[in-house]
C-alpha positions in Angstrom: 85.7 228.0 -41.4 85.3 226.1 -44.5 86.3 222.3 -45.2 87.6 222.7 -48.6 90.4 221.1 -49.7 94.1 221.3 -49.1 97.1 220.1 -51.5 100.0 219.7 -49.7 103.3 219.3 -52.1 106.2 217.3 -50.4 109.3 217.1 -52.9 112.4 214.7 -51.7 115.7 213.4 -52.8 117.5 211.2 -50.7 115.3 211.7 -47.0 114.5 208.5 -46.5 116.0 209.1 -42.4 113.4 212.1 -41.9 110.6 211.3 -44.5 108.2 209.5 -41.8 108.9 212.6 -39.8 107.6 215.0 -41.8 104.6 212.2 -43.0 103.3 211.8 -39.4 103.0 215.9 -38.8 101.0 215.6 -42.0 98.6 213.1 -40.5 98.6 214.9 -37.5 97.1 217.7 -38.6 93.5 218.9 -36.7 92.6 219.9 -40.3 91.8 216.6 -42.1 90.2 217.3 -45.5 93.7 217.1 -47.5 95.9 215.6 -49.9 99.4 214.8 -49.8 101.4 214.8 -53.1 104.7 213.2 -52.9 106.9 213.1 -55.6 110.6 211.6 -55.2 113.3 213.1 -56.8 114.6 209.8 -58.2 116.5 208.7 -54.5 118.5 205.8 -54.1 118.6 205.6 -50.6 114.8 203.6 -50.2 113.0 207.0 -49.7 110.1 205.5 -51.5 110.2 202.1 -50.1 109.5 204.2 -46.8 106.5 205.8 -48.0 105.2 202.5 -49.1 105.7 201.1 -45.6 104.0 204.0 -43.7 101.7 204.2 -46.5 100.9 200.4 -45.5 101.1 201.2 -41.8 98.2 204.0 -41.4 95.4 201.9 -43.3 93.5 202.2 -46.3 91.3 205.5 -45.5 94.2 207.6 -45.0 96.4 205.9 -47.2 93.8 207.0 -50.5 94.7 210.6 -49.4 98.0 209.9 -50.6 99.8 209.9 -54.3 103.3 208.3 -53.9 105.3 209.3 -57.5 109.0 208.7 -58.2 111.1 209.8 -61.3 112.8 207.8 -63.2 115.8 210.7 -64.0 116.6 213.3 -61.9 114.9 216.1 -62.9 115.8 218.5 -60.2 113.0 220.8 -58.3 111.7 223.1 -60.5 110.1 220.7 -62.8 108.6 218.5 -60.1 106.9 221.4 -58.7 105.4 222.2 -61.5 104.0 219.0 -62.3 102.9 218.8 -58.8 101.5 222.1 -58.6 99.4 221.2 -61.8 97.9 218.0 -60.7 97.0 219.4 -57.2 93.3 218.9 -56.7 92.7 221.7 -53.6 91.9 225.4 -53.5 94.0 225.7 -50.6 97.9 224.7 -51.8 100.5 224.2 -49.1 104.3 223.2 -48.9 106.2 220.6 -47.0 109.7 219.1 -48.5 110.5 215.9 -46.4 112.4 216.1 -43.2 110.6 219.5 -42.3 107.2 219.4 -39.8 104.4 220.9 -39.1 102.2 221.9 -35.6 99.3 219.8 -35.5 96.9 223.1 -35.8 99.1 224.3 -38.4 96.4 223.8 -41.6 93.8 224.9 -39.6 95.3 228.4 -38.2 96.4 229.3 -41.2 93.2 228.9 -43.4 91.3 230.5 -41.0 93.7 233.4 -40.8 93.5 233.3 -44.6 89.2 233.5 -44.8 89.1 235.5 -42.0 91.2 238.3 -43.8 90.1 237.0 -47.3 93.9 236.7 -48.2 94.8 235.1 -51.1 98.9 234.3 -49.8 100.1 234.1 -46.4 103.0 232.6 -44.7 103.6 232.1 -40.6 106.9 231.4 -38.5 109.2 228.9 -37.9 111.4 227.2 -35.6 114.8 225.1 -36.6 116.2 221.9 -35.4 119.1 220.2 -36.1 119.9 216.6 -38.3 118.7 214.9 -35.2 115.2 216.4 -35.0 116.6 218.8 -32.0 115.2 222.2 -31.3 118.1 224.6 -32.5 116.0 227.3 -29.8 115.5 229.6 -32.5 112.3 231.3 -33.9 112.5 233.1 -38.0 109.5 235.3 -38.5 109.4 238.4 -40.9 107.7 241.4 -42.5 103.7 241.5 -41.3 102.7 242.6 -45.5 105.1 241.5 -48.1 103.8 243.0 -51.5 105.9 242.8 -54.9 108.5 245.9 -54.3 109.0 244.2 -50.8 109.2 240.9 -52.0 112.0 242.0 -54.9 114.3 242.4 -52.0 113.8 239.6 -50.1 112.7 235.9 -50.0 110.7 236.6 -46.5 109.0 233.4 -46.3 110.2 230.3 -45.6 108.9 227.6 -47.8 107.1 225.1 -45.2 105.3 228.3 -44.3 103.7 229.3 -47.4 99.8 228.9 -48.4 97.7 230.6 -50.8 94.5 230.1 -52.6 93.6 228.9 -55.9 90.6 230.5 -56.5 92.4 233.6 -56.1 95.4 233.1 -57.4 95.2 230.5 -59.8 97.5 227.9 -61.5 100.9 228.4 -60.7 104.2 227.6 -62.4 108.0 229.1 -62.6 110.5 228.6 -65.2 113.8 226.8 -65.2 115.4 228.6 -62.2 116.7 226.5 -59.0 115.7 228.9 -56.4 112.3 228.1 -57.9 109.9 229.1 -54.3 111.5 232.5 -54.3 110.0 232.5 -57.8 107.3 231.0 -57.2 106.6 233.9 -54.3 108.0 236.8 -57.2 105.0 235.2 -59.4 102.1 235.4 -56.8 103.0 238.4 -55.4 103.0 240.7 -58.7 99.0 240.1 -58.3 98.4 239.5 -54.6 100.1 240.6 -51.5 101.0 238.3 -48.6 100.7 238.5 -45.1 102.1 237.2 -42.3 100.4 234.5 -39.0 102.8 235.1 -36.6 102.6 232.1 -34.8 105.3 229.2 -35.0 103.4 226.1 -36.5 106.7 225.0 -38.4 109.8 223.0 -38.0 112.6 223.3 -41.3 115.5 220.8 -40.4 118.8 222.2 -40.9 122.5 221.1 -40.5 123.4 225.3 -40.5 122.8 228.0 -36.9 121.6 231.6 -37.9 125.3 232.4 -39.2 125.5 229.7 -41.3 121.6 230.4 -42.8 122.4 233.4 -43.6 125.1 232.3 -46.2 123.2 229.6 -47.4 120.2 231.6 -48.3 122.2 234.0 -50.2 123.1 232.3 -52.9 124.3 235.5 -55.5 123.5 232.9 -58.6 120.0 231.0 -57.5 118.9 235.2 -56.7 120.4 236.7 -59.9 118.7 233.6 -62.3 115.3 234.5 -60.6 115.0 237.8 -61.2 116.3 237.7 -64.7 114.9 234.4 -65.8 111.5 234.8 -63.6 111.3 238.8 -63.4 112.5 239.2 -67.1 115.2 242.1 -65.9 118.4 243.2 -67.3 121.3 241.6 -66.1 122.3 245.3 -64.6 119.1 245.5 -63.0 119.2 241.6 -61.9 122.7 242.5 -60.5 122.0 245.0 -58.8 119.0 243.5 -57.3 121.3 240.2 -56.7 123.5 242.6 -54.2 120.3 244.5 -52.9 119.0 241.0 -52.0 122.4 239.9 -50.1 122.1 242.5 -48.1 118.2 241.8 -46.9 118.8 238.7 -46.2 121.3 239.5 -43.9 118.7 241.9 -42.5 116.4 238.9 -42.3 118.3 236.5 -40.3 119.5 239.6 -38.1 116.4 241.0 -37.5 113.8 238.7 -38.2 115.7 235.0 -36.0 114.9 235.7 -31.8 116.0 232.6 -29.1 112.9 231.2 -28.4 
């Protein structure tokens, strides 16, 4: 395996409480040629004042690895992604918001999986846990091969799961949407398929069980504006795949979520 480098984009508003959480799984990784690109969401609640202080804590050779940012406004996700995604330095681009985690061999598995295959996209599984950092006992994977007609019904992969390579797939951006990763997989996947490590090597926090996930990721607006601001459909089509896609992700959290 290679020992290029890995941008990983951590976006926050308002985690200061689970910020040095997700940090510390960052520099836990076995994998150690990376970059961490925070950008803060203009929080009041000392998120950034954190960073500095773990920032301080770790020392100055892991500390240069770092690139603390705050906005002055709130500009909301879509637009910090973007800038983020822009200014990332790696071939290999990963995701982690803050108060999420990672398995220390998380980095590592996955790039391997990636060279070994010669994937350009991949995503793995995940496990949740509560406010409190407690293991809600449940495992989300999904579809081994996720192409575009697949991906048009379904946001499959989690966020904090998702890599894929910029050699192959180039610079990234989406539009003004809010559900902006679900566009962001709609863009990579119209030129490369993505593929599944199914291994659990992630952690998203969440205050919602598998009943309430599946109503919070089936948002009918944050779908609809994706697929007709990002996908350039109709607003018949985009309805109609709006619907289509409330009833995968039903499938998803159904089929897809097993007690671990």
């Amino acid at each position: 395996m290679g020992n290029e480098l890995v941008s990983i984009i951590m976006l926050s508003h308002n985690k200061a409480q689970f910020v040095e959480e997700s940090v510390k799984s960052v520099l836990a990784q076995s994998y150690t040629n990376w970059e961490l690109l925070f950008l803060d969401d203009n929080s009041k609640d000392g998120t950034i004042t954190k960073m500095m202080e773990l920032r301080d804590e770790i020392g100055n050779a892991i500390a240069s690895k770092m690139r603390i940012l705050q906005t002055v406004n709130t500009r909301g996700t879509t637009r910090n992604r973007n800038e983020a995604l822009k200014a990332a330095k790696g071939r290999w681009i990963a995701f982690l918001d803050a108060g999420d985690t990672w398995a220390p061999d998380k980095l590592q598995k996955q790039i391997a999986f990636m060279e070994e295959h010669e994937y350009a996209m991949s995503y793995t599984c995940y496990g949740l846990m509560d406010m409190a950092s407690k293991d809600r006992g449940l495992i989300v994977s999904g579809k081994a091969y996720i192409n575009h007609k697949e991906m048009l019904k379904c946001c499959w992969p989690a966020y904090l799961t998702v890599m894929f390579d910029v050699n192959k797939v180039g610079l990234m951006k989406v539009r003004s949407c809010k559900n902006n990763d679900y566009a962001l997989w709609l863009n990579i996947t119209d030129r490369h398929d993505c593929y599944l490590l199914d291994e659990n090597l992630a952690t998203m926090r969440t205050k919602w069980g598998r009943i309430g996930r599946i109503l919070l990721t089936n948002n009918a607006k944050w779908r609809y504006d994706a697929y007709r601001i990002d996908e350039d459909l109709g607003p018949v089509k985009a309805f109609f795949y709006t619907i289509r896609n409330g009833w995968y992700g039903i499938v998803k959290w159904l089929k897809y979520v097993k007690r671990a």
